[in-house]
C-alpha positions as CSV (number, residue, x, y, z in Angstrom):
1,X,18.1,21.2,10.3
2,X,21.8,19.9,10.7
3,X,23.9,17.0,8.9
4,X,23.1,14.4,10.3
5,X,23.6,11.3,9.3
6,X,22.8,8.8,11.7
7,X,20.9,8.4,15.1
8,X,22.9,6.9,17.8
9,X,21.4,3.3,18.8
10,X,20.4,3.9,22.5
11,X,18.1,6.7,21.4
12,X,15.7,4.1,22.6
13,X,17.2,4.6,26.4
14,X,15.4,7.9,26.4
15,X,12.6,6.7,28.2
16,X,10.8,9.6,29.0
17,X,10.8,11.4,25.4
18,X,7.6,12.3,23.9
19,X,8.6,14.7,21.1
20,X,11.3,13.8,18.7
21,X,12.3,16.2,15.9
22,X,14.9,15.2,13.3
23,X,13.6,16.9,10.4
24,X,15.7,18.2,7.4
25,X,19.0,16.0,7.7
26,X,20.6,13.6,5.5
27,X,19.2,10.4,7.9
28,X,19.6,7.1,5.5
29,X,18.1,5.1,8.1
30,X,16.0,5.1,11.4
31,X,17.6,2.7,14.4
32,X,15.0,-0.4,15.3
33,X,15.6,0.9,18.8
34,X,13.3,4.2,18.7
35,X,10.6,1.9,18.4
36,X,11.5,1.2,22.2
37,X,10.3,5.1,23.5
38,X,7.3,4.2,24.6
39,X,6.0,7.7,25.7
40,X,6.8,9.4,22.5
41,X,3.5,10.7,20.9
42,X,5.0,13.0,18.0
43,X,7.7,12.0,15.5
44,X,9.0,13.6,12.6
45,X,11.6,12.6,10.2
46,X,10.5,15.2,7.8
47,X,13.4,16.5,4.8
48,X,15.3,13.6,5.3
49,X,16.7,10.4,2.6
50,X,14.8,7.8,4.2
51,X,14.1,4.9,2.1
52,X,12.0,3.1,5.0
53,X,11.0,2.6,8.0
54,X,11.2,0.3,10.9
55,X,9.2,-2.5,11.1
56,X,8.1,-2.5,14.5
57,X,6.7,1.4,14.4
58,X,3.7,-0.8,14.4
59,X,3.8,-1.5,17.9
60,X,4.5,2.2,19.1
61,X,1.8,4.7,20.1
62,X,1.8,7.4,18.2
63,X,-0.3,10.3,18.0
64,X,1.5,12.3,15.1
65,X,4.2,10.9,12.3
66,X,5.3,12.7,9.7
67,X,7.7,10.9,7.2
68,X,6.8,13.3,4.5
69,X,10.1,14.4,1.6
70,X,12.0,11.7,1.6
71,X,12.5,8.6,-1.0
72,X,10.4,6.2,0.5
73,X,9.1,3.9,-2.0
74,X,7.0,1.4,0.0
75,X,5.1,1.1,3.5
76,X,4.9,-2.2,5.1
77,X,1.0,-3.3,4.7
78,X,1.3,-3.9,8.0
79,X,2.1,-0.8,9.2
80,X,-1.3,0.4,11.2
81,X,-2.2,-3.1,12.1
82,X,-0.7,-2.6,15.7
83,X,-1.1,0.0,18.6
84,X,-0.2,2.7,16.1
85,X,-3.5,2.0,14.2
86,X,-5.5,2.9,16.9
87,X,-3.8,6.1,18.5
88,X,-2.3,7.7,15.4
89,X,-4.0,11.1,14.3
90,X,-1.6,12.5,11.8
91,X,0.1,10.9,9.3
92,X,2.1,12.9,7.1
93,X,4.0,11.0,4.0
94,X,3.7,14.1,1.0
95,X,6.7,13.6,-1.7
96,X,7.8,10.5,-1.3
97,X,8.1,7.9,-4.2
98,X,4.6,5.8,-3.0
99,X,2.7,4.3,-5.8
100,X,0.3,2.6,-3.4
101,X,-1.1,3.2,0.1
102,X,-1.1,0.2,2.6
103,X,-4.1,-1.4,3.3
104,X,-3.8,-1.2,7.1
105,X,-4.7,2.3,6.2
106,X,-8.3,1.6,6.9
107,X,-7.5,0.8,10.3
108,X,-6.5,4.7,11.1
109,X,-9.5,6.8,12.9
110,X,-11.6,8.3,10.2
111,X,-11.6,11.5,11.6
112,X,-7.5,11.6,11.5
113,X,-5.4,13.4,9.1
114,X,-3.6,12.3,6.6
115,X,-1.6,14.3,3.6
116,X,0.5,11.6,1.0
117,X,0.4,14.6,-1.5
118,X,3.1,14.9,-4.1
119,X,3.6,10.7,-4.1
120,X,3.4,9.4,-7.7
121,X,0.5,7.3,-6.5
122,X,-1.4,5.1,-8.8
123,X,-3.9,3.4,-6.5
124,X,-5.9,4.9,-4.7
125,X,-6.0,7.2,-8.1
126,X,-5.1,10.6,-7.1
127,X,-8.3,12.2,-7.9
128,X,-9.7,10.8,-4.4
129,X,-6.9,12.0,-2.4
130,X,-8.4,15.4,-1.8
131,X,-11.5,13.4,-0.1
132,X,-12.1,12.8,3.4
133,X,-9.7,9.8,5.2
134,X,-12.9,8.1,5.4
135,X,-13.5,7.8,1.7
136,X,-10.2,6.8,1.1
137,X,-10.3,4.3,3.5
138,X,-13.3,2.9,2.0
139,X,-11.3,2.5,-1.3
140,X,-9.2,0.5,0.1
141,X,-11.3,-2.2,1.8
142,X,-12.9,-2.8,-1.3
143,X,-9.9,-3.3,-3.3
144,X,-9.0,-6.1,-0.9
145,X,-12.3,-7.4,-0.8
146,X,-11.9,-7.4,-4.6
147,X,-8.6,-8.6,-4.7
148,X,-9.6,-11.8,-2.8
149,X,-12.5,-12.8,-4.5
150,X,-11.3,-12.5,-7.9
151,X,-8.2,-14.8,-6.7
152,X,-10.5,-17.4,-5.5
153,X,-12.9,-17.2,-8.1
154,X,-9.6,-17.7,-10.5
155,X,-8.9,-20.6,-8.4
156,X,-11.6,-22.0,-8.3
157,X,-11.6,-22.0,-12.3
158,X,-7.8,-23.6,-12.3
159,X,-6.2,-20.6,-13.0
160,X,-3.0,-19.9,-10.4
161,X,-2.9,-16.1,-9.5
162,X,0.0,-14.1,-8.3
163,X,-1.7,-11.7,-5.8
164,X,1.6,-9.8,-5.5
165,X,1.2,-9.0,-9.3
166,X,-2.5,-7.5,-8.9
167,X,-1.3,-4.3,-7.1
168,X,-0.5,-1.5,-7.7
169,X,-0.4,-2.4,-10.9
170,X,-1.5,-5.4,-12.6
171,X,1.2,-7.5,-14.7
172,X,1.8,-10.8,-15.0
173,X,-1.0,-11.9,-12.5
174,X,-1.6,-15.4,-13.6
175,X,1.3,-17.7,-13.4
176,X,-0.4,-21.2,-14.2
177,X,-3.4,-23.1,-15.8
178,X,-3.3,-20.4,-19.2
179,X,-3.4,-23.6,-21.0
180,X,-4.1,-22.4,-24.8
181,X,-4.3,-18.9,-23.9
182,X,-2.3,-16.5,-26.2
183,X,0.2,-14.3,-24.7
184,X,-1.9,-11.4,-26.2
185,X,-4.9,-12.8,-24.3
186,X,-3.0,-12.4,-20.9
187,X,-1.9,-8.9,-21.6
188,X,-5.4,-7.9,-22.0
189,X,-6.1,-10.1,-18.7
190,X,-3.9,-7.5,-16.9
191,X,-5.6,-4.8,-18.4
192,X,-9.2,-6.0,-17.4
193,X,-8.1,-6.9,-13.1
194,X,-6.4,-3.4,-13.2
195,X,-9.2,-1.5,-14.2
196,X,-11.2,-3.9,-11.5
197,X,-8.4,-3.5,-8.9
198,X,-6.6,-0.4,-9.3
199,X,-7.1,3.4,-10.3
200,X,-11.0,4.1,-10.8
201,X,-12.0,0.8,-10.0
202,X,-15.4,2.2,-9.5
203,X,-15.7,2.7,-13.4
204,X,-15.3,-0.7,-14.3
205,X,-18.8,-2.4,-14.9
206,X,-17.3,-6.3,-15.1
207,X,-17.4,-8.4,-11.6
208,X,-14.8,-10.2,-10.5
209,X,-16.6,-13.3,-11.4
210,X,-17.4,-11.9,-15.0
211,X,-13.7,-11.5,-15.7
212,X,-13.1,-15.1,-14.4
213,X,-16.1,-16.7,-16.4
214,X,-15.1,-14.6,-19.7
215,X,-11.2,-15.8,-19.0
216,X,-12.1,-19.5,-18.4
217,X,-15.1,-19.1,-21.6
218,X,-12.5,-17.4,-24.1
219,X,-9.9,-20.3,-22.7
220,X,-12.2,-22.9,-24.0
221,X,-12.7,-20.8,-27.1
222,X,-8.7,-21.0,-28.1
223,X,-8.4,-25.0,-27.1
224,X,-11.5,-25.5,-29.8
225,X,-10.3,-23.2,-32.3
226,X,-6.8,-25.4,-31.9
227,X,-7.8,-28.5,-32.3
């Protein structure tokens, strides 16, 4: 609760820290080097204008991070795939500018906490982010399962897909092989992997290899009607 503005860079010489409180400043940025306290256990950059984080937070070993009220847009998929993934407890992110959780998500114990309330989130869909971690968690390692079939089912058909496309939202996802396909066709493409992807995926009845087989029989259905 001061002005601060910055963190000096050797805050990562404090080796024998294990809290670290820098909530409610004006912090633009967190120094790489904090990463470097290896006996912190609680952090919290609450209240501040954080637009990310560091990369290597990954490697720390965490029990509680908050990150929550600041104007963080994106978390690196990566983020729980290190040590942090297996001792975190906590994770705070509430009002931030998140439309998507990362995946890594799923690596976080089930019986942790986590509150991303107030995040203009589109997937998961909000109405499972008052469910357990667990359930949420589940979400999301179906979604990539889902993700990954329907790209190699979509390859497998000649169609290129742009996986970077597919989440959070779906635009744009095919980038080759449309041959006579209209661009109306495509738009309701993106429609049809979104509801299979994103939001209440649960809802959609198609299968990945529906949508592919029903892309690659209506693309067959606009070469004939051409010629």
């Amino acid at each position: 609760n001061n002005y601060l503005e910055l963190l000096p860079v050797n805050v990562g010489k404090v080796k024998g820290l294990t809290h670290l409180n820098v909530s409610k400043n004006r912090l633009v940025d967190i120094p790489d080097t904090i990463c470097d306290l290896k006996y912190l256990k609680k952090l919290n950059v609450e209240s501040n204008n954080l637009l990310n984080l560091p990369l290597r937070i990954s490697e720390m070993t965490l029990l509680e991070l908050k990150v929550g009220h600041n104007r963080i847009e994106l978390l690196d998929d990566e983020l729980f795939d290190g040590p942090l993934g297996l001792t975190l407890k906590l994770f705070s992110c509430p009002e931030n500018n998140m439309s998507e959780l990362p995946i890594s998500i799923a690596k976080l114990d089930p019986d942790g906490f986590l509150d991303c309330e107030l995040n203009p989130l589109y997937s998961p869909p909000s109405g499972l982010m008052s469910e357990k971690l667990s359930v949420i968690q589940h979400y999301l390692r179906v979604r990539q399962v889902r993700l990954y079939e329907l790209e190699e089912f979509l390859e497998d058909e000649g169609f290129e897909f742009d996986r970077e496309f597919a989440t959070p939202y779906a635009s744009g996802v095919l980038k080759g092989g449309t041959g006579f396909l209209s661009p109306d066709d495509l738009i309701e493409f993106d429609k049809a992997v979104d509801e299979y992807l994103n939001g209440e995926y649960y809802k959609c009845p198609a299968s990945g290899f529906e949508l592919t087989e029903n892309l690659a029989n209506l693309l067959q259905k606009r070469e004939d009607d051409l010629y």
